[in-house]
Short mmCIF file of the C-alpha atoms (twelve columns), coordinates in Angstrom:
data_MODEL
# 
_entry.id   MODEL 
# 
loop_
_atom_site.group_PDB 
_atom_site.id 
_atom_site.type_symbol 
_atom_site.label_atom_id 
_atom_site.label_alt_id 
_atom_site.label_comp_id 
_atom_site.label_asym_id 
_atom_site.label_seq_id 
_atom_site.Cartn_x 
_atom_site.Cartn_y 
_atom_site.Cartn_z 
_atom_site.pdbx_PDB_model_num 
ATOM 1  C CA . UNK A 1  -2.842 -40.516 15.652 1 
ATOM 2  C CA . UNK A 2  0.269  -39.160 14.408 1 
ATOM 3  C CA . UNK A 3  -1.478 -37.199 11.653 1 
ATOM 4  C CA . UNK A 4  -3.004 -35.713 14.336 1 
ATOM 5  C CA . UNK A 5  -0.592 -34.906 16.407 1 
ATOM 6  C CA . UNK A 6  0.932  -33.326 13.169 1 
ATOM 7  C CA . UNK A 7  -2.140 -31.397 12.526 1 
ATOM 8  C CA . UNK A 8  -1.906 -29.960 16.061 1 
ATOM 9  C CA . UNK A 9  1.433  -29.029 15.748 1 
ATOM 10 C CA . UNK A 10 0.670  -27.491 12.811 1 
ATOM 11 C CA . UNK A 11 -1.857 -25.183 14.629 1 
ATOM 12 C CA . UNK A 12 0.582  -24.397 17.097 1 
ATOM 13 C CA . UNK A 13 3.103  -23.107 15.020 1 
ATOM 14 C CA . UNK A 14 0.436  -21.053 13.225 1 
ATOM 15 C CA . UNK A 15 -1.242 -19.311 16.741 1 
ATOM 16 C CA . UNK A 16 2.416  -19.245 18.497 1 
ATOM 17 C CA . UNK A 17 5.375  -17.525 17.229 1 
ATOM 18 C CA . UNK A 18 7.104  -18.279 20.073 1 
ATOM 19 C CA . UNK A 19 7.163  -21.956 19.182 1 
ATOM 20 C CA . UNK A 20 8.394  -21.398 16.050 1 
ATOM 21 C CA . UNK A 21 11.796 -19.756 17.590 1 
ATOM 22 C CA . UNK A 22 12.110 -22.499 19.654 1 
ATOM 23 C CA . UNK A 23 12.600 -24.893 16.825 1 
ATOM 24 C CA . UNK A 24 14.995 -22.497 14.750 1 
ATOM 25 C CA . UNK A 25 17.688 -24.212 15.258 1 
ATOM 26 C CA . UNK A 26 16.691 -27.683 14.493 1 
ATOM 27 C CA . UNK A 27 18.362 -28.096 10.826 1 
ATOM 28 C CA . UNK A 28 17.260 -31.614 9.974  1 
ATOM 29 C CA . UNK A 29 13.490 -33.135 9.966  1 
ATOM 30 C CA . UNK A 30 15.118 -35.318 13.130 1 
ATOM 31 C CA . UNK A 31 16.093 -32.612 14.911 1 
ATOM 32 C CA . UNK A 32 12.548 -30.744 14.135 1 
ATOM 33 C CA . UNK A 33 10.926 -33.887 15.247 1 
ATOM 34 C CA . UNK A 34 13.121 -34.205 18.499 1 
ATOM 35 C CA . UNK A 35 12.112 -30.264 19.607 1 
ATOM 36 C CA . UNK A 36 8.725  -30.884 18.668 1 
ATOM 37 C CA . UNK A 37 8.843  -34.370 21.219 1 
ATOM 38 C CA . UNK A 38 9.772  -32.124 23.920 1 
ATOM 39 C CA . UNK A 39 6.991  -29.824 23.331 1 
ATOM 40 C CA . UNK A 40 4.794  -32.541 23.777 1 
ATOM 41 C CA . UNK A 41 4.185  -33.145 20.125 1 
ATOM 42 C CA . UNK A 42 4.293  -36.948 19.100 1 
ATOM 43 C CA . UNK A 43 5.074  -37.773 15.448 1 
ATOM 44 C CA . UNK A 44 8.074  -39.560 13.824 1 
ATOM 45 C CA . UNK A 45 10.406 -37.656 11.204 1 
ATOM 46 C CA . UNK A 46 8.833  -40.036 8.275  1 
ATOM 47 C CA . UNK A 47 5.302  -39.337 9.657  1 
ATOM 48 C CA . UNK A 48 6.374  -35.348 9.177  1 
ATOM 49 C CA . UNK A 49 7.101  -35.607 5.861  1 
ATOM 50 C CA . UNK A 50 4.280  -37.864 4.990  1 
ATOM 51 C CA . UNK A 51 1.821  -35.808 6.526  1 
ATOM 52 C CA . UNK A 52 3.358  -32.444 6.873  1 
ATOM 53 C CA . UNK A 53 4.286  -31.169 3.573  1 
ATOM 54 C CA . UNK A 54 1.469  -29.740 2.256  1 
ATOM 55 C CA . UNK A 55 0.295  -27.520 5.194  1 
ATOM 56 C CA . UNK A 56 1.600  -23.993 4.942  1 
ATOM 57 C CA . UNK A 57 2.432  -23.841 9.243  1 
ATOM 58 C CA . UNK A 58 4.715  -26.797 8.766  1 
ATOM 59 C CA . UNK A 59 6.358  -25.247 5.095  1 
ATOM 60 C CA . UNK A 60 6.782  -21.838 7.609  1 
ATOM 61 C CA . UNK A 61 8.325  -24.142 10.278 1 
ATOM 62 C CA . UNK A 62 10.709 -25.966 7.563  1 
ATOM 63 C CA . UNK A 63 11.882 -22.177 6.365  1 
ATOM 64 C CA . UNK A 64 12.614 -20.453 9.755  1 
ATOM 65 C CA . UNK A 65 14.235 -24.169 10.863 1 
ATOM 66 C CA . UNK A 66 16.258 -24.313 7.379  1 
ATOM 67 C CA . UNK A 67 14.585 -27.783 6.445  1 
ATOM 68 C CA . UNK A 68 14.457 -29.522 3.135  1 
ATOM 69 C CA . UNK A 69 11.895 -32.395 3.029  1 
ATOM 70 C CA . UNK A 70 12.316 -33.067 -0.564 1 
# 
């Protein structure tokens, strides 16, 4: 479930930019993760990384929020 949740979060960031500023000033996967929660978006900070690093929404998300998941 929570590679779905990722996946729709994903496609969120991509269709609203809106979304995206929200979560600017989250600085650590955590705090991306924690922003993301109160959006409604379910997924733990290790589930992010697992699942999130390849997509190019979530590498746009990283960039604007200043996150590192190497």
């Amino acid at each position: 479930m929570s590679k779905e949740n990722i996946a729709k979060f994903q496609n969120a960031l991509a269709q609203k930019p809106e979304l995206s500023e929200k979560l600017k000033d989250a600085r650590t996967p955590e705090a991306l993760v924690a922003a993301a929660k109160a959006e409604g978006f379910d997924f733990t900070a290790e589930e992010l990384k697992k699942y999130g690093k390849a997509a190019d929404a979530t590498a746009q998300a990283y960039t604007v929020c200043g996150i590192d998941l190497k």
